[in-house]
C-alpha positions in Angstrom: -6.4 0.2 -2.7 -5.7 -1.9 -5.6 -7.6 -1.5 -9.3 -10.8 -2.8 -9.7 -10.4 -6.8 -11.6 -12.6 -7.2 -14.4 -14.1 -10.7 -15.7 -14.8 -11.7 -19.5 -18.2 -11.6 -20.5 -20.1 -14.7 -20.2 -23.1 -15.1 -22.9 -25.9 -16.6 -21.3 -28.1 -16.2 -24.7 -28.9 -19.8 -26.3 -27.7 -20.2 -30.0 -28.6 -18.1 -32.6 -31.1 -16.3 -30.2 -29.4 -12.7 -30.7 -31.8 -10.8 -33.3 -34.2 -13.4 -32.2 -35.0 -11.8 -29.0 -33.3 -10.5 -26.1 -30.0 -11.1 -25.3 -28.5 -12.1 -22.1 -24.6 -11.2 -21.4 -23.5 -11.7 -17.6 -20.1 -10.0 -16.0 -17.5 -10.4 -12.9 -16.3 -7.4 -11.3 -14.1 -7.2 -8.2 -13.5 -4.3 -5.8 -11.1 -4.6 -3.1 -12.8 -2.5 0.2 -12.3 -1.6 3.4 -14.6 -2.6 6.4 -17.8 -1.5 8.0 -19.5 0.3 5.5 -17.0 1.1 2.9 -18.8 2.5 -0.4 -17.5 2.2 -3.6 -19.4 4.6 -6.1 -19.5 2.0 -8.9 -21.6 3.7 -12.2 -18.7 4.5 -14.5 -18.2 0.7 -14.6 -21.7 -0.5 -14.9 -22.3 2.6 -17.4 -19.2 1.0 -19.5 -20.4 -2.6 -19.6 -23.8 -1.5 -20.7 -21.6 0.8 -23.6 -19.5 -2.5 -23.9 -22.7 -4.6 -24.7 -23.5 -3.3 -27.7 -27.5 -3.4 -26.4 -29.7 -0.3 -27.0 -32.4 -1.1 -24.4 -32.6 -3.4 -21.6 -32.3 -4.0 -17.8 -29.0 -3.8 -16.0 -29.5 -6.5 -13.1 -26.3 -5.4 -10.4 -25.7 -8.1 -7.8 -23.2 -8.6 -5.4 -22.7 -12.3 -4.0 -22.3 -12.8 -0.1 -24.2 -12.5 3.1 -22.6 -9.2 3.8 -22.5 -7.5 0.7 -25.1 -4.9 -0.7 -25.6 -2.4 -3.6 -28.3 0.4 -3.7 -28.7 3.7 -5.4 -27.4 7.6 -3.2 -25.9 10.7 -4.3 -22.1 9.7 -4.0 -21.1 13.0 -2.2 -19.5 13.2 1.5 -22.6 14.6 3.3 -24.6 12.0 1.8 -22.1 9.2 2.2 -21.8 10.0 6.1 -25.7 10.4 6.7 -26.2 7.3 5.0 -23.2 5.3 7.4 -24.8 7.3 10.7 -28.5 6.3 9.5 -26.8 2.7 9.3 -25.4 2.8 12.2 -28.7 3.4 13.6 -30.6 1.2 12.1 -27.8 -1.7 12.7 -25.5 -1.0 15.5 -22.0 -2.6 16.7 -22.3 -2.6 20.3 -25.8 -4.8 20.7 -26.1 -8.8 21.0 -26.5 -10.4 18.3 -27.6 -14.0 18.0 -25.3 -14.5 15.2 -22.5 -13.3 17.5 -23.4 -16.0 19.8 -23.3 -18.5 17.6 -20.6 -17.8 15.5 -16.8 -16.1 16.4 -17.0 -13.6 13.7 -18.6 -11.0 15.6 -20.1 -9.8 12.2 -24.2 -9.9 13.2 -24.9 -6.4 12.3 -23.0 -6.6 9.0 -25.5 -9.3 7.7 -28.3 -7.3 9.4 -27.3 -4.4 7.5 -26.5 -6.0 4.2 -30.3 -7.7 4.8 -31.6 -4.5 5.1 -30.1 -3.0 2.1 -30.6 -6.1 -0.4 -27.8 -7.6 -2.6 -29.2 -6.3 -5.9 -30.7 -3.7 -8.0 -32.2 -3.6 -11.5 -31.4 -0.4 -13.6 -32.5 0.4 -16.6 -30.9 1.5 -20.1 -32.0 2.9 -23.0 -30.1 4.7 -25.8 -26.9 2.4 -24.4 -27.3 4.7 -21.4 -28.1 3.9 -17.9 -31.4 5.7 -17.0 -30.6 7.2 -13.4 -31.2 10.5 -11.7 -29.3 13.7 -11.9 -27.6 13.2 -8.5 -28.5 9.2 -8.6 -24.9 6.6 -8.3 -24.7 3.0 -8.1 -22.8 2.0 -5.1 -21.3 -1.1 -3.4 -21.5 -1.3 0.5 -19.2 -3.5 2.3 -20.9 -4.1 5.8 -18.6 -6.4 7.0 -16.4 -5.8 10.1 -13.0 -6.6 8.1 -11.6 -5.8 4.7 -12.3 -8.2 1.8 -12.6 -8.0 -2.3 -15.9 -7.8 -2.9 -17.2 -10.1 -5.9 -19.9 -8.0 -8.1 -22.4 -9.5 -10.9 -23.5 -7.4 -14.0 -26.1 -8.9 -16.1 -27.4 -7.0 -18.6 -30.7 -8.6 -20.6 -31.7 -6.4 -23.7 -32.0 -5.9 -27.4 
């Protein structure tokens, strides 16, 4: 798979407000993934915009745009990684009717089922210019789509 793309950071604090209050800096990540529940452990990178920021306390916001996108918080390990696709596959399966699938020809109900399901965001915490997760706690991207795509992610960090 290709390297992650990385955006500029966008200020989103008015004027003259840093010092003043909290500050507001927003970023554009992209992650090229594979289909149907591809999980891209992405911590290091949210980790290194919070570093980036200069902010010693705060609230990381992480939110991925699009109807079959999701982020949410699992131990990034194999055994963990295929419970959680099995669990999934469960809750959401492949092979049922949709109504989406009837009404559209991109045979993707369950991905937006799933992605529904999980939520497209998650607020994390950071103090110290650290993230404040568990010992065995990652950050992780879920493509639930039913074909490959680059997968557009928001970091907004709001802090002092």
């Amino acid at each position: 798979m290709a390297a992650r793309k990385e955006g500029k950071w966008k200020s989103e604090s008015p004027p003259g407000a840093k010092g003043a209050g909290a500050t507001v800096l927003s970023r554009e990540l992209e992650y090229p993934m594979g289909s149907e529940l591809d999980i891209v452990d992405i911590t290091a990178d949210v980790a290194q915009a919070v570093a980036m920021s200069g902010m010693a306390e705060g609230t990381a916001t992480i939110f991925v745009p699009g109807a079959t996108g999701a982020v949410t918080c699992l131990e990034y390990e194999p055994g963990v990684i295929a419970d959680f696709r099995e669990a999934i596959e469960r809750l959401a399966p492949r092979g049922i009717a949709y109504e989406h699938n009837r009404l559209q020809a991109d045979g993707n109900g369950h991905a937006h089922v799933r992605a529904g399901l999980l939520g497209p965001s998650l607020a994390v915490p950071f103090a110290g210019g650290e993230l404040i997760l568990g010992v065995w706690q990652q950050i992780v991207l879920v493509n639930c789509d039913n074909r490959a795509r680059t997968r557009k992610l928001i970091v907004q960090l709001m802090g002092i």
